[in-house]
Structure formats: structure tokens, C-alpha cells
C-alpha positions in Angstrom: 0.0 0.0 0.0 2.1 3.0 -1.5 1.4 6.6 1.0 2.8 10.3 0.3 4.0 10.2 3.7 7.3 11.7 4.3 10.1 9.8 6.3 9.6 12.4 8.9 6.2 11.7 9.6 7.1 7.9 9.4 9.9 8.5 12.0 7.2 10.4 13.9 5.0 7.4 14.4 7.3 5.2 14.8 8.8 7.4 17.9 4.9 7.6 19.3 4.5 4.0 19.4 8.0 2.8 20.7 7.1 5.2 23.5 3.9 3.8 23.9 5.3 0.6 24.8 8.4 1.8 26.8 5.9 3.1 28.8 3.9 0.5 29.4 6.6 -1.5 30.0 7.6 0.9 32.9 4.4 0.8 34.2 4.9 -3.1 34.7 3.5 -4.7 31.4 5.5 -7.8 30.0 8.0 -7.0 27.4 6.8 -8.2 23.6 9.4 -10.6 21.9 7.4 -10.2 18.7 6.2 -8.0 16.2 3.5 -5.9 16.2 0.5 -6.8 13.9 -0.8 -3.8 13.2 2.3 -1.3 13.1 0.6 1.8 11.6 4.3 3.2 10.1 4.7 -0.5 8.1 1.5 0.5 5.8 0.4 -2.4 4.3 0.9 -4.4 7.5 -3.0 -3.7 8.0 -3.0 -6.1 5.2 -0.8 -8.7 6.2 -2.2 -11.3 8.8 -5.4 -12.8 9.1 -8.5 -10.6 10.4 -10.9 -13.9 11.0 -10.5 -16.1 13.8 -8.2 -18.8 13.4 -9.7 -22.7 12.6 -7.6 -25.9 13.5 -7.5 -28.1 10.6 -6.2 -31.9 10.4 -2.5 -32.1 9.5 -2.8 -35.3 7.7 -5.4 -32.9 5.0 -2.4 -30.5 4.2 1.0 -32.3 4.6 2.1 -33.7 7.8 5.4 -35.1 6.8 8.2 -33.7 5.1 11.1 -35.2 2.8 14.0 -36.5 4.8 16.9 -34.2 3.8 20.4 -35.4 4.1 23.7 -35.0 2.5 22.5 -36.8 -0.8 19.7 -34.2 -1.6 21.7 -31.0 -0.3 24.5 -30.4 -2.0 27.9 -28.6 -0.2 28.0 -26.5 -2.7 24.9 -24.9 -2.8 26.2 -23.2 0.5 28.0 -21.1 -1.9 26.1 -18.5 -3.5 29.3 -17.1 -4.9 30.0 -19.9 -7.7 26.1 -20.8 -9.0 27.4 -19.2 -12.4 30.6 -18.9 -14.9 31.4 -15.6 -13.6 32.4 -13.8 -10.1 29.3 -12.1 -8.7 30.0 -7.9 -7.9 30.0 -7.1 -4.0 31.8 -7.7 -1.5 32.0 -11.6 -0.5 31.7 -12.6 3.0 31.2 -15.6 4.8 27.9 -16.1 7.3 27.8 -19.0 9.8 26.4 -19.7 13.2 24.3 -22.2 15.1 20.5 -23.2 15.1 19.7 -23.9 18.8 16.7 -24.8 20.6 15.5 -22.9 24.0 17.9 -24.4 26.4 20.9 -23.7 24.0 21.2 -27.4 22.5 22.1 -27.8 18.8 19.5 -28.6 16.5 21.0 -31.1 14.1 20.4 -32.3 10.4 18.2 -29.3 9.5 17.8 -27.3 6.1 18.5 -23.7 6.0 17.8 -21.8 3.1 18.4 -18.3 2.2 17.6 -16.1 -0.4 18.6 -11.9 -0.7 19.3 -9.1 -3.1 22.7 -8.9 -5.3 25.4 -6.2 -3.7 22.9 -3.4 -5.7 20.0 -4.1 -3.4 18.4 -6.0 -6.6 16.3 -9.2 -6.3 15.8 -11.7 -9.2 12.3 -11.4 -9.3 9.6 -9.9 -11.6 7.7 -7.4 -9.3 11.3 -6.1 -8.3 11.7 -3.4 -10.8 13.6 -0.7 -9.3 16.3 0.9 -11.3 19.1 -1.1 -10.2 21.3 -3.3 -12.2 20.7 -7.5 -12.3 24.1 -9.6 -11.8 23.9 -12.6 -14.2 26.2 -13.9 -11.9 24.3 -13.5 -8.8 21.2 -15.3 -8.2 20.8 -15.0 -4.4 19.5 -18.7 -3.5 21.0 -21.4 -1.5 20.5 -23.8 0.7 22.9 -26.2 3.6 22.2 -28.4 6.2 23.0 -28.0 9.9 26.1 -30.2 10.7 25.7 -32.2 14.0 27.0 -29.2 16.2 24.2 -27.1 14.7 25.7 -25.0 12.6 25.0 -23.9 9.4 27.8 -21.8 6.7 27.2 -19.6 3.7 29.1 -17.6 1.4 27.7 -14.9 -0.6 28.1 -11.5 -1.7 27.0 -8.7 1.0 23.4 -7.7 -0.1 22.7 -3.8 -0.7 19.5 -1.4 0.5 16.9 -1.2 -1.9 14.0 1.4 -2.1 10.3 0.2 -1.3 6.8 2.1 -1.1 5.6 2.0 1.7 6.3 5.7 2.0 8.2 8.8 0.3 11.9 7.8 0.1 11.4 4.7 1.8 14.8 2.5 2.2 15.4 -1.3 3.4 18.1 -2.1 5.5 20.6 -4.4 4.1 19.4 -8.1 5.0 19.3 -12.0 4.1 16.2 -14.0 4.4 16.4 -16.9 6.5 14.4 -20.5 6.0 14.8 -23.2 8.8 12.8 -26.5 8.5 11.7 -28.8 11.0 10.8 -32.5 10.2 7.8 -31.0 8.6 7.3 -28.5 5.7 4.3 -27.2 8.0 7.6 -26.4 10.7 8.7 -24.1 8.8 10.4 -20.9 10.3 11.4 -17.5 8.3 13.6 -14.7 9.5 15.7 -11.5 9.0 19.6 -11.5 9.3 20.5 -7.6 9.8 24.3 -5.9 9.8 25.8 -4.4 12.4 25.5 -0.7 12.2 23.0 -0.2 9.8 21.6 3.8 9.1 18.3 2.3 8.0 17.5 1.0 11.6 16.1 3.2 12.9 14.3 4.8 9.6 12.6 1.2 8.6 9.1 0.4 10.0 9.2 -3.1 9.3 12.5 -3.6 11.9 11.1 -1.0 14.4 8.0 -3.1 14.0 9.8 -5.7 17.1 9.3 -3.1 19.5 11.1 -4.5 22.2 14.9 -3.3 21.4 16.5 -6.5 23.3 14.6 -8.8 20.5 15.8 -6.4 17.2 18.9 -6.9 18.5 18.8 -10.3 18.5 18.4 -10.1 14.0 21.6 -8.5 14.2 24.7 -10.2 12.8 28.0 -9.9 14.9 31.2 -9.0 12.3 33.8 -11.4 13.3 37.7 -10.7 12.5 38.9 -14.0 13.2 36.2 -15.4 10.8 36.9 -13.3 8.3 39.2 -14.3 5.0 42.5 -12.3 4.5 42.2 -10.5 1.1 39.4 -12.7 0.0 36.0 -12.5 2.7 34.8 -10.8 5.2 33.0 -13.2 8.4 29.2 -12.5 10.0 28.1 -14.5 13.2 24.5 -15.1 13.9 22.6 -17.9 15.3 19.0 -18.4 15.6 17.5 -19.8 18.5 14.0 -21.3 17.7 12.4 -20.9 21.3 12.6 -19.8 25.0 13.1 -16.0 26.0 16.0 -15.2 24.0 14.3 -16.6 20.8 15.0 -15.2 17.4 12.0 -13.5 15.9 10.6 -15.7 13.0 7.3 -14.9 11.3 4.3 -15.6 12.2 2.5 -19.0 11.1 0.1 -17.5 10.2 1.4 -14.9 8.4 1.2 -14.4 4.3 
């Protein structure tokens, strides 16, 4: 849902409703972990999750079990988004890795992570993404690992760029990689937002201020790592995702679109 509001009068909102629930949480409310439904900055998320009351339906009717995935269906090297074509892709290359843990901090083993982003221009490889930005043919932003038996998954890529969307005048997305985990059931699916350290956007983008509690942001934030990263040849990014307890990583809802 495109709007003429400035980014101003986006910050503006933003600011009301982040004070809104600092002060409720002063006042002794519980903290949110998650995001807010209706998040009047992030237009179109009026439109976004169900308005009906939800129904529970039998598994078995839409897909209780999943395809076991193991080393023969998941290639190493689709880990590497870097190689997918003839060519090197533009950007800068870097190296993401970290650990998929339950609640109580144990590995969770054997699972598929997949992950898709814009090239180093902020440019997806989709039609509806149309923005004036150039297309890598050697960049198509897609792959997929699974979790070794410590938990942890590895990707290289190319370091994906902003990119403009309309949710209001000027409107900029902070530089991020999509996240898929799946349980032992395609209805166990989780999706998520990896975020760089440092970021401008932050504060500026509706849909991250849309986690209003700053302790769970945080928590989408990658942490650089030195000693990860490749001399001459890749920088390193840290970030695990913790699938429940208190200090879980925000996934979107179920029932979300």
C-alpha cells in the first residue's frame, strides 16, 4: 500500500508507538518478543495477517510429513552463493555462519537452511522487483545447507545492498538476508531476517522498528567477526537463531502471508 507520507512523519510514528510501549513496560507490562500486527508506520501491514478467527484443521489434509533431507539431496555447494554461475558475482563476498539452537541452548541437528537476498545493488531476481538497479547474471541469491551435528549452518555470498520500497516517500530497506529453517515437517517451517551491524536504516525502517522490544531487534543483528573473516578474500558475520525460550530469534508468524 504506497502513501505520500514523508520519512519524517514515518519516524514520527514510529517514535509515538516505541514510546507507547516503553511506557507500558515501565508501568509493569511484559516485554513483547514479537512483532507488532498492526504497526501503523509499516503500511500495508493492516494487510498482512489474518482478520478472522483462526480454525484448527487436520495435518494429515495438508502435509504432515516432510522429505528427509540429508547430504545426498543438499549439495555442499549450494552453500556457496558465490560460484552458482561462470562468472564472479559484484559485492563484496563474505562468509555467514552460526548455530540453530533450541530454548535451552542445544544444537539442532540435520536441519535445512535456506536463504535467499538481493545482489550487492539491493536487486532481487524477481519480476515485481523493478527498481532501477542493475541484475548480476552472476548472482542469483538462492541457497541452501544443512546443519552439521553441532548445529551449525555456513554460507558464502556476496554482502546484499539497501533497496527502495513504497511503503512511503523515500522509503529504504536495510541491508538483510532471508532466512528459512525447516523442522521434520514442511508445516515447521520458520522464516527470519539477518540484519548488519550498524546499519543507518534501523532506525528509519518500519518493518524492523515493527519488534518493538529493542533487546529482540537486537537479536536479528549479525556480529562482524575478525577471526572469521578471510585475509584478502572475505569478510566473516556471526549469527545464530534460537528457535524458542526467551531469547528466541524473531521468526514470522504462522500465520502470516
Amino acid at each position: 500500500m504506497a502513501t505520500t507520507a514523508s520519512q519524517a512523519e514515518i519516524s514520527d510514528e514510529i517514535a509515538a508507538r516505541q514510546k507507547k510501549y516503553q511506557d507500558s513496560v515501565a508501568a509493569g507490562a511484559p516485554r513483547s518478543e514479537g512483532v507488532e500486527l498492526d504497526f501503523p508506520p509499516y503500511r500495508s501491514s493492516l494487510l498482512r495477517h489474518p482478520t478472522k478467527d483462526l480454525h484448527h484443521v487436520d495435518p494429515e489434509t495438508i502435509e504432515l510429513w516432510s522429505p528427509a533431507f540429508g547430504h545426498r539431496d543438499v549439495a555442499e555447494v549450494e552453500a556457496d552463493l558465490t560460484i552458482q554461475h561462470r562468472g564472479e558475482p559484484l559485492g563484496t563476498r563474505m562468509v555467514v555462519t552460526g548455530q540453530v539452537l533450541d530454548g535451552e541452548g542445544r544444537p539442532v541437528r540435520h536441519q535445512l537452511v535456506e536463504v535467499w537476498q538481493a545482489n550487492a545493488a539491493g536487486r532481487y531476481i524477481h519480476k515485481r522487483d523493478q527498481h532501477p538497479a542493475p541484475l548480476d547474471p552472476n548472482f542469483t541469491g538462492t541457497g541452501r545447507c544443512i546443519t552439521d551435528d553441532n548445529g551449525f549452518y555456513r554460507f558464502q555470498t556476496i554482502k546484499p545492498g539497501a533497496y527502495p520500497w513504497r511503503n512511503h516517500t523515500n522509503a529504504w530497506r536495510p541491508a538483510h538476508i532471508h532466512f528459512s529453517v525447516f523442522g521434520s515437517a514442511f508445516t515447521q517451517r520458520v522464516i527470519t531476517q539477518m540484519y548488519f551491524p550498524g546499519d543507518p536504516l534501523f532506525p528509519l525502517d518500519p518493518i524492523f522498528q515493527s519488534i518493538l522490544d529493542p533487546r529482540a531487534r537486537e537479536r536479528l543483528v549479525a556480529e562482524y567477526d575478525h577471526d572469521l573473516t578471510t585475509p584478502e578474500y572475505a569478510l566473516g558475520y556471526r549469527w545464530n537463531i534460537v528457535l524458542t525460550g526467551p531469547q528466541r530469534t524473531w521468526t514470522e508468524p504462522e500465520d502470516a502471508e
